[in-house]
N, C-alpha and C positions, 0 to 999 in steps of 0.2 A: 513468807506467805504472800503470796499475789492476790489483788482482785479485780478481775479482769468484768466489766462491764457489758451485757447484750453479747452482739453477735463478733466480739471483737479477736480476730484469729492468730490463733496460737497453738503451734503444736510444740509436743516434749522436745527437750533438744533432744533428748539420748534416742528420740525415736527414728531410724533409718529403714524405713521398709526395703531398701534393695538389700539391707548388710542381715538379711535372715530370718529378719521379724515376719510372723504371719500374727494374722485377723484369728480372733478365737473362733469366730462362726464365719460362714462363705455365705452369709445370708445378704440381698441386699435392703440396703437401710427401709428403704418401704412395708419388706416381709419382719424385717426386724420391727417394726414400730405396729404393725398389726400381730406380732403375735405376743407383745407387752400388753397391747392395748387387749388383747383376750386373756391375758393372763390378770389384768385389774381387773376385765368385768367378772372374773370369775371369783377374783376375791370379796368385789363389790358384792359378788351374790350369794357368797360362803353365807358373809356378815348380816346380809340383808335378810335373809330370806332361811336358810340354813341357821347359823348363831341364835339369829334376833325373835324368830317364834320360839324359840327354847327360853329367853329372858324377857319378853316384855310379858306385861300383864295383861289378861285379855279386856278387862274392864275397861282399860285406857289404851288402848293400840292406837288412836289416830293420835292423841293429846304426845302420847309418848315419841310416837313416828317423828310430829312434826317438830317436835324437840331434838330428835335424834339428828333428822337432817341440817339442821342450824347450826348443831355441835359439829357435827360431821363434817361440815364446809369450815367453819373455824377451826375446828381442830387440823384442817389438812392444808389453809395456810402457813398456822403457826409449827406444826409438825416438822416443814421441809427446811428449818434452821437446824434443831438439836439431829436431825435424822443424818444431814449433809454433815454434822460437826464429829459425828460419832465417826462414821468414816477415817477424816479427817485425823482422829487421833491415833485410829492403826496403822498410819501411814511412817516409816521410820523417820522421818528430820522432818517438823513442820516447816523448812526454810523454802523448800523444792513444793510444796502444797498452792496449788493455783485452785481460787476458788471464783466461780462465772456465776454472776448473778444477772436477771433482768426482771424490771419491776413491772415492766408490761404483760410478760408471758407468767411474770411469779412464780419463775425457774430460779432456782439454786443448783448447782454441783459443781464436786470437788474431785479433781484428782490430783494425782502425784507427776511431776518431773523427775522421773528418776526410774530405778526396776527395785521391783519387789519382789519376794517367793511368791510359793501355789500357795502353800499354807496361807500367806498373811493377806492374799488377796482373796481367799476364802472366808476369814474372818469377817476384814472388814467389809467387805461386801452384804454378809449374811449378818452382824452385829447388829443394826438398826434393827430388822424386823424381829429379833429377838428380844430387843429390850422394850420398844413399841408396838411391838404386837402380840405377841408371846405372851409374854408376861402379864402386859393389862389383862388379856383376855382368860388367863388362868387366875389372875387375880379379880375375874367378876364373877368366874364360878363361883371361887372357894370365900371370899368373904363377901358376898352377897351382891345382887347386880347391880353397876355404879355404870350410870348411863355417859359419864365423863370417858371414862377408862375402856367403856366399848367404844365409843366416838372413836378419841385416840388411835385403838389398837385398829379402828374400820380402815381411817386413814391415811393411816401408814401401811396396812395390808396394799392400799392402792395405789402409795406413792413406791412402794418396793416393787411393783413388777418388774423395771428393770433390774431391778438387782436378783428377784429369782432367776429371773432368765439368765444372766450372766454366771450366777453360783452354779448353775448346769452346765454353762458353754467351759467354763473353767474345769469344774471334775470333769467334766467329759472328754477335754481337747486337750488343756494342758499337763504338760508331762510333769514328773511327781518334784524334779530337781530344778524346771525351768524358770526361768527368769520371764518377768510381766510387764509391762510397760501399763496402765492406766491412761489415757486419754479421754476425758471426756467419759462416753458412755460405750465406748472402745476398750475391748483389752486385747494386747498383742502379746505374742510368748516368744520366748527365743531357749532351745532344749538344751545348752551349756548348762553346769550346774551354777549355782550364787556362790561367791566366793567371798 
């Protein structure tokens, strides 16, 4: 496992864009970070505004709001360690796992050196907002609303926009046997099966 500090540059070695690799999406990085960046606010406002009238109480809406938001900012530091680690562990050899931190931007993420199937870049892609978001938020329903575990699940709904948008660019582009390279916030496919 690597840790690669800020903006410090590093690409896969197995990644050769002349030798076949294509980009999952043709989008460029601009239209890509605005249509993340509408994909958070729309989960921001699932949770806000959609979720959050359904669980708070109306006697205390501002006492509860201003608590929510507190948590919400906390929880969405503390969130992008175990969110990046989960990845991390569907990854096949943690040897190849390069992980880029900056304590400026209070960016984390992980990818892989190496290719992986559709399937397992499916998972791990889609695993975080399953276990932090998912879950909290079925677990505020059914055993009662726990303004911690909404926090959490709000959080990480906002820190996964990338990763919805990629669990689409993936079912949708790559093919069912191809091979992935991971980069960053990059995925490249190559249509060979994994062998």
């Amino acid at each position: 496992m690597k840790f690669l500090k800020g903006n410090t540059p590093y690409n896969c070695t197995c990644l050769d864009l002349n030798n076949e690799w294509k980009a999952i999406h043709s989008l460029k990085k601009k239209y890509f970070s605005f249509i993340k960046l509408l994909i958070e606010l729309i989960m921001a406002c699932i949770y806000a505004f959609g979720l959050g009238y359904n669980l708070f109480y109306l006697d205390r809406v501002l006492k509860t709001g201003l608590i929510f938001l507190v948590l919400l900012v906390v929880s969405y530091l503390f969130i992008i360690i175990p969110h990046e680690f989960l990845h991390v562990l569907c990854y096949k050899t943690k040897d190849n796992v390069i992980i880029r931190y900056s304590l400026i931007k209070l960016k984390l993420v992980s990818y892989f050196d190496g290719t992986i199937s559709k399937s397992r870049a499916l998972v791990l892609i889609i695993l975080p907002f399953i276990v932090f978001t998912i879950i909290p938020t079925v677990a505020s329903y059914l055993l009662g609303f726990n303004l911690f575990l909404y926090a959490i699940a709000s959080a990480n709904s906002i820190k996964s926009g990338v990763d919805l948008l990629n669990f689409i660019f993936v079912i949708k582009n790559a093919p069912p046997n191809g091979k992935l390279i991971v980069n960053e916030y990059d995925f490249y496919f190559k249509s060979e099966s994994i062998k």
